[in-house]
Structure formats: C-alpha cells, structure tokens
C-alpha positions as CSV (number, residue, x, y, z in Angstrom):
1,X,-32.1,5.7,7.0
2,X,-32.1,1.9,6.0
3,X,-35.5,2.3,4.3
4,X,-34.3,4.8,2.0
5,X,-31.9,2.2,0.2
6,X,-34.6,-0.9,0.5
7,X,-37.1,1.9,-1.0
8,X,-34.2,1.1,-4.4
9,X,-34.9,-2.4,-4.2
10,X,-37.6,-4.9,-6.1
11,X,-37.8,-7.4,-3.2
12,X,-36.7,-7.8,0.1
13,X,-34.1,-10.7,-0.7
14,X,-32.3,-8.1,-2.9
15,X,-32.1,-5.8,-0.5
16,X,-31.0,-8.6,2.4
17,X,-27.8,-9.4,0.5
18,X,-27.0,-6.0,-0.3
19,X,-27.1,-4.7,2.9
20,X,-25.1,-7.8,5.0
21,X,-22.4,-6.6,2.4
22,X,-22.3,-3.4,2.2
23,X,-22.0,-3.0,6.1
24,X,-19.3,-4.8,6.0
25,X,-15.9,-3.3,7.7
26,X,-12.8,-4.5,6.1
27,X,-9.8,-3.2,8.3
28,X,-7.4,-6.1,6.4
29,X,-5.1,-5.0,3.6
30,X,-4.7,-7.1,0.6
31,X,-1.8,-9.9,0.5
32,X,0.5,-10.1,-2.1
33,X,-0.6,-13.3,-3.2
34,X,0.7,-14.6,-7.0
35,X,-3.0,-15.8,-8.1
36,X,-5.5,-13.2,-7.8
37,X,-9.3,-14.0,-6.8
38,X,-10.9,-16.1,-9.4
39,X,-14.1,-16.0,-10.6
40,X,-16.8,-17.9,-12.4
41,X,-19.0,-14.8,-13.5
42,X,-18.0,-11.5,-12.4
43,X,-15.4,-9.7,-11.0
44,X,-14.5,-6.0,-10.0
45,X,-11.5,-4.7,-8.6
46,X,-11.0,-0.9,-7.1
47,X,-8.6,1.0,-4.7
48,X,-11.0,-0.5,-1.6
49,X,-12.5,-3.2,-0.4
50,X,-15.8,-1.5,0.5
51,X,-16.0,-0.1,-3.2
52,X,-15.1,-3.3,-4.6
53,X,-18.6,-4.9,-2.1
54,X,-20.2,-1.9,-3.2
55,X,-19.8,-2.8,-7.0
56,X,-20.1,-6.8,-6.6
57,X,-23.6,-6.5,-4.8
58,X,-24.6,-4.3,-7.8
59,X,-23.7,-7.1,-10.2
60,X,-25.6,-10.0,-7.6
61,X,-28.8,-7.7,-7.8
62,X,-28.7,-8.1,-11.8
63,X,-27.0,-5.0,-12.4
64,X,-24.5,-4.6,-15.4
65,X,-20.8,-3.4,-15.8
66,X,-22.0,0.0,-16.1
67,X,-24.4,0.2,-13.1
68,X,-21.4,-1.3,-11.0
69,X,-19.6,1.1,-12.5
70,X,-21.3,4.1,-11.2
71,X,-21.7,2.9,-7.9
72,X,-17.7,2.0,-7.2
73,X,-17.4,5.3,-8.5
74,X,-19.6,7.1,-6.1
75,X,-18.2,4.7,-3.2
76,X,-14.8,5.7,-3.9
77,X,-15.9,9.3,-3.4
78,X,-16.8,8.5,0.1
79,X,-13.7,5.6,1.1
80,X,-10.6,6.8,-0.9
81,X,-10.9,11.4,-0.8
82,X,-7.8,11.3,-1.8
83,X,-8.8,9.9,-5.4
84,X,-12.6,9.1,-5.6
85,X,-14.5,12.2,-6.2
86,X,-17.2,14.1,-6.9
87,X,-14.7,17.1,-7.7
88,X,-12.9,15.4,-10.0
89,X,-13.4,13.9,-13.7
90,X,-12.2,10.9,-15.5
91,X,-12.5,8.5,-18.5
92,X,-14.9,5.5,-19.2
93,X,-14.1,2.7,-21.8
94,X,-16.6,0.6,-22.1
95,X,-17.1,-2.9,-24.5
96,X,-20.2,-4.7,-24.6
97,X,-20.7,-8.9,-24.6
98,X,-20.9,-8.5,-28.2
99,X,-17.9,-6.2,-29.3
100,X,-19.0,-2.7,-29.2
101,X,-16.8,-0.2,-27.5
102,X,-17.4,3.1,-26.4
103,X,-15.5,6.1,-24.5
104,X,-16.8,8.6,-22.1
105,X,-14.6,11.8,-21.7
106,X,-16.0,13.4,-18.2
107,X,-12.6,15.2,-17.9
108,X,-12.5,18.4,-15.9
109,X,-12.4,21.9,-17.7
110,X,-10.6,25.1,-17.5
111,X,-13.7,27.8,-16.1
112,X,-14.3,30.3,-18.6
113,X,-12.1,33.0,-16.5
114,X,-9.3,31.3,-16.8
115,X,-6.2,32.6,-19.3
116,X,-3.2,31.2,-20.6
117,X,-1.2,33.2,-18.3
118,X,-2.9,32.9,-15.3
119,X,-0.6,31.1,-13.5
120,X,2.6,33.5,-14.5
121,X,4.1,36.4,-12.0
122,X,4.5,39.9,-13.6
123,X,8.0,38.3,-14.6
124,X,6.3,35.8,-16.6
125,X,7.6,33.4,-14.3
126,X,5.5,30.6,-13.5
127,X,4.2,30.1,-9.9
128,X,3.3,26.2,-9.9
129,X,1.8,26.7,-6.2
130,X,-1.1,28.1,-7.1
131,X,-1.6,25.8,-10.0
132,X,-1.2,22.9,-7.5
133,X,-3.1,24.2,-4.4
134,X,-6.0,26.1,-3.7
135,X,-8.9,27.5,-5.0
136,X,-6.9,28.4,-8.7
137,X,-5.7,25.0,-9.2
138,X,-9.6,23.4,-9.8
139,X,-11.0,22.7,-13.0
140,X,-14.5,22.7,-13.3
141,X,-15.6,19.3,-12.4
142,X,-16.9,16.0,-14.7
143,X,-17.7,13.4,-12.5
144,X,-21.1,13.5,-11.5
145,X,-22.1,14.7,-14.9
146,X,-20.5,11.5,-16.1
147,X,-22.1,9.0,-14.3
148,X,-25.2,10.5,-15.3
149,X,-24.3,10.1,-18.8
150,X,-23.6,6.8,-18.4
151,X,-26.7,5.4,-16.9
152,X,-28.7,7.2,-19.3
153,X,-26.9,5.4,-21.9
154,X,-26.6,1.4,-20.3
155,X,-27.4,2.1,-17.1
156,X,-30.8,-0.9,-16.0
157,X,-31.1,-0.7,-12.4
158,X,-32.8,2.4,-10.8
159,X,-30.2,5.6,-10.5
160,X,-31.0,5.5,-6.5
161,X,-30.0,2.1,-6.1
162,X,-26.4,2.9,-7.5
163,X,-26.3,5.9,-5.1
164,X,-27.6,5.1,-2.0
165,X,-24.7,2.6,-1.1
166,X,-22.3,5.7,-1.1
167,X,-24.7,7.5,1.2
168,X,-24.8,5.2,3.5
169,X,-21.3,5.1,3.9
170,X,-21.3,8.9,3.8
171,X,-23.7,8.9,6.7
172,X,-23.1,6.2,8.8
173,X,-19.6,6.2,7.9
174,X,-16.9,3.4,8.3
175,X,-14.1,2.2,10.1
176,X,-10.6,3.7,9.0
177,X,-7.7,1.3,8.8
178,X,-4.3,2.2,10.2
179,X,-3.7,3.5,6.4
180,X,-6.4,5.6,6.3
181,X,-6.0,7.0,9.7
182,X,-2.2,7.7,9.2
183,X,-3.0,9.3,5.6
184,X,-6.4,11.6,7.1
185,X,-3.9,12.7,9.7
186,X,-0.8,13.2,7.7
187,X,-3.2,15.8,5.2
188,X,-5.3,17.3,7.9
189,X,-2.9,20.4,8.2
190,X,-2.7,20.9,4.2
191,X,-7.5,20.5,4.0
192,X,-7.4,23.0,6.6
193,X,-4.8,25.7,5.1
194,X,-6.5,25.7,2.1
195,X,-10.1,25.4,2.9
196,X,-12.0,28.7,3.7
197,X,-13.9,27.2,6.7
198,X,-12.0,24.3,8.2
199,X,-13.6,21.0,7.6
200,X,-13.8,19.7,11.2
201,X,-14.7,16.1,10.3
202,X,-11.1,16.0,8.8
203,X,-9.1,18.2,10.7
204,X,-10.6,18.2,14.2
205,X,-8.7,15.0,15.4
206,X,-5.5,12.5,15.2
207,X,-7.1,9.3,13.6
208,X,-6.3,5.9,15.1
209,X,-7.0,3.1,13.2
210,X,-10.8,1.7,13.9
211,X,-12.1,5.6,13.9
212,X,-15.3,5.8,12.1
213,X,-15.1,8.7,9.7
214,X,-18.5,10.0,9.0
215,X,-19.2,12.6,6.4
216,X,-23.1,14.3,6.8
217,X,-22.3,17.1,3.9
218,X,-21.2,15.0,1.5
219,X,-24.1,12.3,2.6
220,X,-26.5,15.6,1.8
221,X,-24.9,15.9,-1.4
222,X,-25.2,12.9,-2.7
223,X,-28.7,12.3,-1.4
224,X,-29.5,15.4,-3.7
225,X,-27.4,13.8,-6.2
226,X,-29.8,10.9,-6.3
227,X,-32.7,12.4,-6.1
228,X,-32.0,15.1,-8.8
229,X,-29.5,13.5,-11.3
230,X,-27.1,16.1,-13.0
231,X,-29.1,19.2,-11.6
232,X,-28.2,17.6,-7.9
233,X,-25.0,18.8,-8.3
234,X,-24.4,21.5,-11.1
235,X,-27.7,23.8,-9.9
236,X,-29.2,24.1,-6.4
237,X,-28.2,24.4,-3.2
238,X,-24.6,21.9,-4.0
239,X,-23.9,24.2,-6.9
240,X,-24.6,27.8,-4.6
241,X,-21.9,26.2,-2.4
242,X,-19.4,25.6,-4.9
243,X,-19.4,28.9,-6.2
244,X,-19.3,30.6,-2.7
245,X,-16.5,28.5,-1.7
246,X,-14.9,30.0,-5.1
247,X,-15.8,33.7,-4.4
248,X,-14.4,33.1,-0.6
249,X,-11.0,32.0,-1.6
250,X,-10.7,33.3,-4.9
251,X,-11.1,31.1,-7.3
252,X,-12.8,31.4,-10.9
253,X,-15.6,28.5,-11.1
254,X,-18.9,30.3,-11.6
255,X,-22.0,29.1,-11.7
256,X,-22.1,29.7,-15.6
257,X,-19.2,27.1,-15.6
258,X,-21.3,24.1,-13.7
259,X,-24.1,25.2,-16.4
260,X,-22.3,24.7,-19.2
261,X,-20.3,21.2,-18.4
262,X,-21.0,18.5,-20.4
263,X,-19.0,15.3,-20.3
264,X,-18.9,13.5,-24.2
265,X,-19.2,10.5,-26.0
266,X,-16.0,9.8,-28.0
267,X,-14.6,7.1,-30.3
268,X,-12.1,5.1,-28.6
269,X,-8.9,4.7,-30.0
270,X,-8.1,1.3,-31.3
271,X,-4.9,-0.5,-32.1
272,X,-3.4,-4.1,-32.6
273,X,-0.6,-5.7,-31.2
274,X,-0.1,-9.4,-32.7
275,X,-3.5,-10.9,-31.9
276,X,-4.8,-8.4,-29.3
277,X,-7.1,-5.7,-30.2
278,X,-6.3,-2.7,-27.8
279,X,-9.4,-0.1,-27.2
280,X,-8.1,2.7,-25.0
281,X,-8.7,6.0,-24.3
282,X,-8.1,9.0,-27.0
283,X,-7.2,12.7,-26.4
284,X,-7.6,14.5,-24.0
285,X,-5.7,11.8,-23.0
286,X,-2.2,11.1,-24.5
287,X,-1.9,8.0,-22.3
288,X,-3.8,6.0,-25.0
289,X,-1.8,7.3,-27.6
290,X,1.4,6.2,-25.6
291,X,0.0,2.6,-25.0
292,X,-0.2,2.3,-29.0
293,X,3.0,3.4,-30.1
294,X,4.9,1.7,-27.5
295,X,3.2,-1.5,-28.7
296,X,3.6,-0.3,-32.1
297,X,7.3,-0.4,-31.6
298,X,7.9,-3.3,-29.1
299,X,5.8,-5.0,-32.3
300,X,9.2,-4.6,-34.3
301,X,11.4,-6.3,-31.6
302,X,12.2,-9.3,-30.0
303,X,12.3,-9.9,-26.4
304,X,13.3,-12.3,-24.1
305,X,12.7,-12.8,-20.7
306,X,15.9,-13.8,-20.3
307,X,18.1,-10.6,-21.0
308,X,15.2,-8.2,-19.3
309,X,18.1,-5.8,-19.1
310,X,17.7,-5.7,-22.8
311,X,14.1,-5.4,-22.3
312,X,14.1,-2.6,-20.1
313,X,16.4,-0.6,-22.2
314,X,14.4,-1.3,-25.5
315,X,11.5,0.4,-23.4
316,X,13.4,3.5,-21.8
317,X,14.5,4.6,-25.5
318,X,10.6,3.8,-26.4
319,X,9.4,6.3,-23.1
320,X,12.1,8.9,-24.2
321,X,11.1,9.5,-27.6
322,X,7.0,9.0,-27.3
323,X,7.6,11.9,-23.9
324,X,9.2,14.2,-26.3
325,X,5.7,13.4,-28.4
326,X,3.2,13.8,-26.0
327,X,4.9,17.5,-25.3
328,X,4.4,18.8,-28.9
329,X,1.8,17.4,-30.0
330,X,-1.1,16.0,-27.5
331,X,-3.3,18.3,-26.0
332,X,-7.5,18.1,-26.2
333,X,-8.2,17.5,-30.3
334,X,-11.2,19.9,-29.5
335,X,-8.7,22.8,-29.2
336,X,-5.5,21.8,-31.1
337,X,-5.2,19.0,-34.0
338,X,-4.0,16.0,-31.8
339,X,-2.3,14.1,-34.9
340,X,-3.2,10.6,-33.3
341,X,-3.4,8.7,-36.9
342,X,0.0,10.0,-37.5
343,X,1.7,8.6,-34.1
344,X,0.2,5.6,-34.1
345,X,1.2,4.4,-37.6
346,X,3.8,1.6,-38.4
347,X,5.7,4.1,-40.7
348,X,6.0,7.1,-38.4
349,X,7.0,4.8,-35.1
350,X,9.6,3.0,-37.6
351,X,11.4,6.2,-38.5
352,X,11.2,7.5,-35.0
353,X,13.2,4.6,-33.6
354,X,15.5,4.9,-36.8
355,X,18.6,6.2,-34.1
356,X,17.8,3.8,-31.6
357,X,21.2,2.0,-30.3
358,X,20.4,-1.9,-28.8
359,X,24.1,-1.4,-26.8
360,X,23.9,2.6,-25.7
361,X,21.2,4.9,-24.1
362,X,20.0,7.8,-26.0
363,X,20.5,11.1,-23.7
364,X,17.8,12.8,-23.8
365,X,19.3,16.0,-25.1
366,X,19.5,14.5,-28.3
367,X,15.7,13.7,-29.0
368,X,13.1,15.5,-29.7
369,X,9.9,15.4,-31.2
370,X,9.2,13.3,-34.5
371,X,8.6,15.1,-37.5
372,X,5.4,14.2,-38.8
373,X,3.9,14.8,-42.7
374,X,2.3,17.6,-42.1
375,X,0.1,13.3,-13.9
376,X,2.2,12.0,-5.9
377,X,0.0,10.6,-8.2
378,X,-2.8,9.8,-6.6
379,X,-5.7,8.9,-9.6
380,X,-7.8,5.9,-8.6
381,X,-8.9,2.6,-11.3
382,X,-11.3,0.3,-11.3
383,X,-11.9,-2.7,-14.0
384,X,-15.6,-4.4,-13.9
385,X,-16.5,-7.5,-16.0
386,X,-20.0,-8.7,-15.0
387,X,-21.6,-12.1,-15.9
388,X,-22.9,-10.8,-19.2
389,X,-19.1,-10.3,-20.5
390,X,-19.6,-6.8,-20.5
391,X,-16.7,-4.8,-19.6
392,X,-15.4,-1.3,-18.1
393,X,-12.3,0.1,-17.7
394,X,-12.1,3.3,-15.6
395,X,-10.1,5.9,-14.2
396,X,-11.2,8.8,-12.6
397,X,-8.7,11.4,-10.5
398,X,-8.4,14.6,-8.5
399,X,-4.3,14.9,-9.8
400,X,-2.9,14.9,-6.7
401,X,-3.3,13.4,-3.3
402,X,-6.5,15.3,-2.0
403,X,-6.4,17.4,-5.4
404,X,-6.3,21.4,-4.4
405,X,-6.9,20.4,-0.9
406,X,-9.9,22.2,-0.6
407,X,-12.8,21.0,0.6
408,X,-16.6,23.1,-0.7
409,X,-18.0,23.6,3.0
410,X,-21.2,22.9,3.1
411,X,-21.2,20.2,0.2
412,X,-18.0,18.0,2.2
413,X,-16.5,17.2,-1.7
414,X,-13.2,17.8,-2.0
415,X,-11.9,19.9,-5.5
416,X,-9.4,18.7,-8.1
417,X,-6.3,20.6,-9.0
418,X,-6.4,19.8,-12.7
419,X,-5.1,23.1,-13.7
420,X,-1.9,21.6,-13.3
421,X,-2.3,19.2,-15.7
422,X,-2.0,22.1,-18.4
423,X,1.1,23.9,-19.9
424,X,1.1,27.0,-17.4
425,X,4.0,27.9,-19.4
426,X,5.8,25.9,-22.0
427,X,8.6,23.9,-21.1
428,X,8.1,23.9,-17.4
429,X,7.5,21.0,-15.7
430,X,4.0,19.8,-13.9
431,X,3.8,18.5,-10.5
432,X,4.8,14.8,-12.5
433,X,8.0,16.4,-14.1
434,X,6.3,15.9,-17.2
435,X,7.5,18.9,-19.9
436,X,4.0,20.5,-22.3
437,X,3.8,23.0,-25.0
438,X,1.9,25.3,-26.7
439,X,-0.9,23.0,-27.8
440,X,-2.0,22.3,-24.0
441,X,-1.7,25.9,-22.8
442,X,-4.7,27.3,-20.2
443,X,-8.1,28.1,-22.5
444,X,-11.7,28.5,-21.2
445,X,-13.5,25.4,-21.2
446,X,-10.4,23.4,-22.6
447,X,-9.7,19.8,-21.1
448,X,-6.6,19.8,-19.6
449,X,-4.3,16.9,-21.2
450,X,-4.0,13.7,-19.2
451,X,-1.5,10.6,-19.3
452,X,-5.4,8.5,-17.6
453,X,-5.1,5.6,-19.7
454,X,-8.3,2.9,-19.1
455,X,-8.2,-0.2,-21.6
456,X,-9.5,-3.2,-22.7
457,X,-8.0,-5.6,-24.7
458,X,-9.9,-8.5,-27.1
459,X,-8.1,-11.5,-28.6
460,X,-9.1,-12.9,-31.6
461,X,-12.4,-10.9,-31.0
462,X,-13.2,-12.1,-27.4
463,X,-12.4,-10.1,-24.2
464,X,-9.2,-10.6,-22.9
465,X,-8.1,-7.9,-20.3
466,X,-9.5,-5.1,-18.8
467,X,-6.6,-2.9,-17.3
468,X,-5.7,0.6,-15.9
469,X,-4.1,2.7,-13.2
470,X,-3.4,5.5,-11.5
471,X,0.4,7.5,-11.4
472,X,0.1,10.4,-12.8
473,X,2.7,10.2,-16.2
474,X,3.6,7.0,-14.9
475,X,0.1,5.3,-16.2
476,X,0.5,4.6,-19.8
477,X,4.1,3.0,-19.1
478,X,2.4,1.0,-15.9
479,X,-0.6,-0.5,-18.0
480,X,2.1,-1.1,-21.0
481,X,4.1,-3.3,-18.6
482,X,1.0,-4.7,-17.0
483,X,0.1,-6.3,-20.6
484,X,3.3,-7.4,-21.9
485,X,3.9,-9.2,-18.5
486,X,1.3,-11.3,-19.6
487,X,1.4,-11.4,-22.9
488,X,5.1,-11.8,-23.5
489,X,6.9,-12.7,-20.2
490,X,3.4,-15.7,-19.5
491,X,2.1,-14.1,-16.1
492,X,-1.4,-14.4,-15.2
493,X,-2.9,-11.4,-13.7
494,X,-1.7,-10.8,-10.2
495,X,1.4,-11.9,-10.9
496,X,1.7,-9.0,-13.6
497,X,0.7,-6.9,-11.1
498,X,2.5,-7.7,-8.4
499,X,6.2,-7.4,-10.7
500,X,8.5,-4.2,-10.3
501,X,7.8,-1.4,-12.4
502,X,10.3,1.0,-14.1
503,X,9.4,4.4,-16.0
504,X,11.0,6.6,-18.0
505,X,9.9,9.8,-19.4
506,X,12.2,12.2,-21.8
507,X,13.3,14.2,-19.5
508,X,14.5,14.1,-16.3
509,X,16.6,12.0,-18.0
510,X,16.7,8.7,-16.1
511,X,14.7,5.4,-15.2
512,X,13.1,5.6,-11.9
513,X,12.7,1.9,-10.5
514,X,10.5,1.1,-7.1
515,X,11.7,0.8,-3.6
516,X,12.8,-3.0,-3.3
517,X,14.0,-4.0,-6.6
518,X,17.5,-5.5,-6.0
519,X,18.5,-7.1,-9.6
520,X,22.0,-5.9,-9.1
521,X,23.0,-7.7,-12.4
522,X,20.6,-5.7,-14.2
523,X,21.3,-2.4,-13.0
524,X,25.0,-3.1,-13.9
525,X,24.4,-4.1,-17.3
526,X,21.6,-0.7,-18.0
527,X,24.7,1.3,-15.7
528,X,27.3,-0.1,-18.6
529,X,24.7,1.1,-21.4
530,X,24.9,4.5,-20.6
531,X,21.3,4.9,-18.0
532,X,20.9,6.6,-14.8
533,X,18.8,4.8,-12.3
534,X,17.1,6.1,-9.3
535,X,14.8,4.6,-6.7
536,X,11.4,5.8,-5.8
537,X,8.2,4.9,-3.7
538,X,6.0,2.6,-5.8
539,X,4.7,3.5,-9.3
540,X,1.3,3.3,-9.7
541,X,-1.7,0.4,-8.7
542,X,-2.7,-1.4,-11.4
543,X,-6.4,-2.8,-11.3
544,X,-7.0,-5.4,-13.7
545,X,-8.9,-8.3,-14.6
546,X,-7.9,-11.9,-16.9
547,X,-9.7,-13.5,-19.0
548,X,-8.2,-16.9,-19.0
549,X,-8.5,-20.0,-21.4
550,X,-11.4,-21.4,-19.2
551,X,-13.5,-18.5,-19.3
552,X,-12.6,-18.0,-15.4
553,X,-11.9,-14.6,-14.8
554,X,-8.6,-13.5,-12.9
555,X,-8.5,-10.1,-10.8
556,X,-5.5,-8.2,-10.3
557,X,-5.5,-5.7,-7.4
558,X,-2.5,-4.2,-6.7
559,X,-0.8,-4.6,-3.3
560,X,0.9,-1.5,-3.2
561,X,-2.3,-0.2,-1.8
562,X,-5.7,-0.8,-0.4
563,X,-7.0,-2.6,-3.2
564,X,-9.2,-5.1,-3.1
565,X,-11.2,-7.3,-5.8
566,X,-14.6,-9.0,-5.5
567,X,-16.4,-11.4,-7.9
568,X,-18.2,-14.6,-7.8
C-alpha cells in the first residue's frame, strides 16, 4: 500500500518526510495557549491535527496553498465525518502572492426532483425532520467536483499526491482520541437509523479512546477518486452507489443530478474597513454579505475596550437588523436578484441604523427588513498561507453533525442534509433558528443559502489575515468578532480566538453568550438596556492565521475543539 503514495513522489527524500508525518498519531488536544504557533514560512490550521500534518507536508514537498488545500480537505473527510466530506460542499477564497483573489462556489444543490413544497404535510405544515434527516434532507453534492476545479486551476503537484494521504488514513486508519470515540459512539444509534444497510465500521462497537477506526469503502472511493478525477465520484461504480442508496431509502438524487453538478468560479465580494481590504465570500452565501455591513456600520462608531458592554450592544442591534436582511433578500443570485451592492453601501447601512438607541435594545418585533431603492453547527474551516504568500480561506460543511446521517453503503461517505438550509416554508425557522423567505425557497438545481463565510483580509495591499469558521448562522458574527479583536481591541491571533463569543440574530430575540463567560458587570449593564441573555455550548471554532509586523505568521486554532495548526 505504501508504494502507491511514493509512486506520487519525485524522490525518495520527499516521500521519507511525508510519510514519518503523516503516520503520525496525535491523541493530545490543543492547549489554550494565548500565542498561537508561529511560523517563518507557512502555516495551516484545520479542525485536526492529522489534517493540519496532512496539509504542512504538502507545503514541505513544494506544494502551494491550493494543493494543501485539497489535501486537508480530503483528510478531513476521513478524520472529522462529522464535517469533512465528500458528501458535502463548501466555499474557496483564494488570493495569490501578488493580490489576485478568486472564489470557488462548490456548494450543494437541490436534485432536479425536488419542489418547493416538498418538505410540507397535506396541511401545508412543514415537517423539518425530514428536511434534517434522511435520505430527503441531501443536496446533491460539491465537494469532490470542487477540488477538482481547483487543481485544474492552481493546483502544481500531481492530483495523486494530494489524495493518497487521505487514503491511507482511510485504509490503515488512525487512532481515535477520547473525543472522537465518545462522539462515533454518541452518533452510532442516529448512522444506523437512517442508513439503509447499517454501516458496521461505525455502529458495530462502543469506542474507547486509542480504537483505530478504519474505513475500506471510503479508502475505495477515494482511490477511484484519485485515479479518475471528477468521473471517480459523479459516474462509475461511486456514483451507481449513490443513487441506489437514494432509490433504497427514498430519496431524489439521480444519476442525472451527479451529471449535471458543476461547482463555479465567482467574483469575490470585496469591502474596506479603515485600512483593511476584506475579500469574502458572495451569494450563495449571505455570511459575506453580513461581514460587510457589520463592518460597514461598526465603521460609523466608536468603540472602546473599556465599556465592551457598549460594544456588545452596538453589535446585537447591528445582528438584529442585518438577520431581518439576510431573510428577505439573500438567497443564490443565480435564482433571485441578491441586491448585494445595495446592502453593502455606506448610504443604505446609515439609514438602516437611523433607529438605533446607544442606551436601549431594539425588540425585535420592531425591525424588519431595510427598504432598498428598488446554519449543532457542525461546518469545518481551514486557513492555509504557504511560503509563497499565497493564501486560502475555506470552509466546507455537511450542516449538521454527521449531515443526514446517512452513510452511501458501499462508497463509506456520509451525505449532507443541506436541504435544510433552504426556506421549506417561509418564516419557519431552520435547524439554526435562522427565519428565510421566498427568495430561498426549494428549486431544482438551486444552491441552498448559507451563512459559510471564508475571508481574507489585506492591509495597505499586503495579506494580513486569513479567517473563517464553522457554526452554522453563528459564522459571519464569529469571523466579525475574530477581526475586530485584533484589529480594534490589539489581540494577536490566538488570543482573538481564544475570547468569548456572543451572537445575536433577529429573532429569537436575544444574545446567546458561551458556557463560562462570567462578566457579571456586563450582563447587568446589557440586562439594564433592555437584552435578554442566555447561555449556550461554545459558538463556533475559528481557524485563522496573522500576518504580523515581522512577516512571522501567527495561527489561530481554536480550543473549543480538536484543532490543531502546523507550519514551519
């Protein structure tokens, strides 16, 4: 099996320092240390250690950010099922040394059999379990057809060498942590209820931390991955099992569907706040869109560190407001006319913060859309700078933890439940709480909208940060926090990451804080403003990287779970 991966390699030095690494078992979890890991050259940082190995080795064997990027993806696939896919889809932002940006939209799709009411009962009432679960709730998938875009565009080392790590950790398999054995076990019940033909390697045992967990399907599947690109996965034998896992429980992906996916090139979207240049992610995501005009506003205000009360409340009445935007007016532009010049401009954010009261919360009853002219949580993130200066910020997801929890027997991938993501009927809530309209209802071959959010950041024309994260609606107002930490409250990069996050959202109508946060002062003084506050698990996992005034580069890998950055 070993000389399939040297067979990617030019020399047998390169393939000696990939493989000590790559073998590696890291059964630690990351500290919550206030610097993050420097580096000189490069840095990556993912939801796992072994992705993060995965992507440095790439980098050491004179890979770019792009070739890394594709093989953290296809690592997490095999690591972190509950995130990293092949079932899934996601967005790419990418910025060369030299300033050029690009996105990649390899979002999931609605199949052509699906309708806008196909989630309602003969009531019309929604039924949000079978938008959330099972063979209904998957879109049809992006991923692969992404990465495969993506080398054809930057990629420079062979397409085998960037899948072959994932295989052998398909095949071989590694060693679970005491996370990953509690989380396998806890979901077991859930892969096995909705899978057709129970997936054994999953379900067939309690885990206990040191277990290996080896997956031989979804080995197979990406060994025909690598040796057949795009038609590995959307034709052939992976393709014939996708489909019969549909037909056996019911679902509507046909092979007409896998045919016709294409992930796409898009313009970024592009903003400024002071002397940062932000280059994010555009529709079908509204988390970009977010990210701008909540700089746009905070751009009109002054804040201190020292009355972060005032801070916080400035940014709840900010989160209200954009919410009630995202649910009338973003969607995919290729469907509905995503006014996204219109949100983001000074003039439009100005008027919609007209009502805003420094001294009294606005309920949320009392706001709703501006009047223009005319996403548990679990998404995974990785950020990649390599020693080129090229940069990529991803996120990729299956919505929630283990998506539909169904697994394609025969092809050991697990399926998305991105149906969810779209308005099964306006004004109800998705599994996020998160309130959509008409212009995201259910259409074949429509993305569903998405709060994924990947950006990079310049100032005064050099790269500066590279920054995203999973948490379903939570991700725009995570990454927002994440950059005004640093940019305005003088934190490097861990440190940003490691501080309490708040969200708010429109409606429910309240600011959830995390677990832990014990500021009674400031509660009191948001309480006497007029908020509601209520504790939750942690909100999101931000993966990010620093530039910083020496050219060193600082990584951010969020403690809140596994991850894990490696540079040099």
């Amino acid at each position: 099996m070993l000389k399939m991966i040297k067979s990617s390699f030019s020399s047998r030095s390169q393939f000696f320092i990939f493989s000590i690494s790559i073998l590696l078992t890291i059964s630690c979890l990351p500290q919550k240390h206030k610097l993050g890991l420097l580096g000189e050259k490069a840095m990556v940082v993912s939801a796992h250690p072994l992705a993060s190995e995965v992507g440095k080795d790439i980098l050491l064997l004179g890979g770019n950010a792009v070739d890394a990027a594709i093989a953290v993806h296809m690592a997490l696939a095999v690591v972190y099922p509950q995130a990293g896919n092949l079932g899934g889809g996601g967005f790419m932002v990418i910025r060369e040394k030299y300033g050029e940006v690009h996105s990649l939209d390899y979002r999931e799709k609605a199949p052509l059999a699906a309708s806008r009411d196909m989630y309602l009962d003969a009531q019309g009432n929604p039924q949000p379990e079978i938008s959330q679960n099972g063979h209904l709730a998957s879109g049809v998938p992006g991923s692969v057809d992404g990465m495969v875009k993506a080398h054809e565009k930057f990629g420079s080392l062979p397409w085998s060498a960037l899948i072959n790590p994932a295989i052998v950790l398909a095949e071989d398999g590694f060693n679970l942590t005491e996370v990953e054995a509690n989380f396998l076990s806890s979901y077991s019940g859930n892969l096995k209820k909705y899978s057709t033909i129970d997936p054994v390697h999953y379900t067939g045992k309690v885990f206990k931390t040191g277990d290996k967990l080896v997956q031989k399907e979804l080995a197979n599947t990406l060994k025909l991955i690598r040796d057949h690109g795009r038609e590995g996965f959307y034709a052939g034998e992976v393709a014939d099992h996708l489909v019969a896992e549909m037909r056996r429980g019911g679902g509507l992906i046909s092979h007409e569907d896998l045919e016709k996916y294409q992930s796409i090139w898009r313009k970024p979207l592009t903003g400024n706040y002071k002397d940062y240049r932000i280059i994010t992610m555009g529709p079908p995501s509204g988390g970009g869109i977010i990210l701008l005009q909540m700089l746009g506003i905070l751009e009109n205000h002054k804040i201190s560190k020292n009355k972060f009360s005032d801070y916080l409340h400035l940014k709840t009445e900010m989160e209200r407001r954009i919410y009630a935007d995202r649910a009338e007016y973003m969607a995919d532009a290729d469907f509905y006319p995503v006014p996204v010049e219109q949100l983001v401009t000074d003039k439009y954010l100005k008027e919609r913060f007209q009502n805003f009261n420094p001294d009294k919360a606005t309920p949320s009853t009392e706001i709703k859309a501006g009047d223009l002219l005319q996403e548990s949580e679990e998404t995974t993130h990785f950020s990649i700078v390599d020693q080129e200066g090229n940069a990529v910020s991803s996120t990729t997801t299956l919505n929630g933890n283990m998506g539909s929890k169904v697994l394609v027997a025969g092809a050991g991938f697990i399926l998305n439940n991105e149906m969810d993501d779209f308005s099964i009927k306006p004004g109800f809530p998705n599994m996020f709480g998160v309130l959509g309209g008409e212009a995201n209802k259910v259409e074949p071959e429509k993305r569903m909208l998405s709060s994924m959010s990947p950006t990079i950041l310049e100032k005064n024309g050099k790269l500066f940060m590279v920054v995203g994260t999973p948490g379903g609606s939570t991700i725009p107002t995570s990454v927002f926090q994440a950059i005004v930490n640093v940019i305005e409250f003088d934190m490097g990069m861990q440190e940003s990451v490691n501080e309490n996050r708040f969200h708010s959202q429109w409606k429910p109508d309240w600011i959830s804080y995390e677990k832990g946060y014990s500021n009674e002062a400031i509660m009191k003084e948001l309480r006497a403003k007029g908020h509601e506050l209520k504790e939750r698990n942690s909100i999101g996992k931000v993966d990010a990287i620093l530039v910083r005034e020496d050219g060193t580069l600082e990584a951010g890998a969020d403690y809140r779970g596994m991850d894990s950055a490696a540079g040099f």
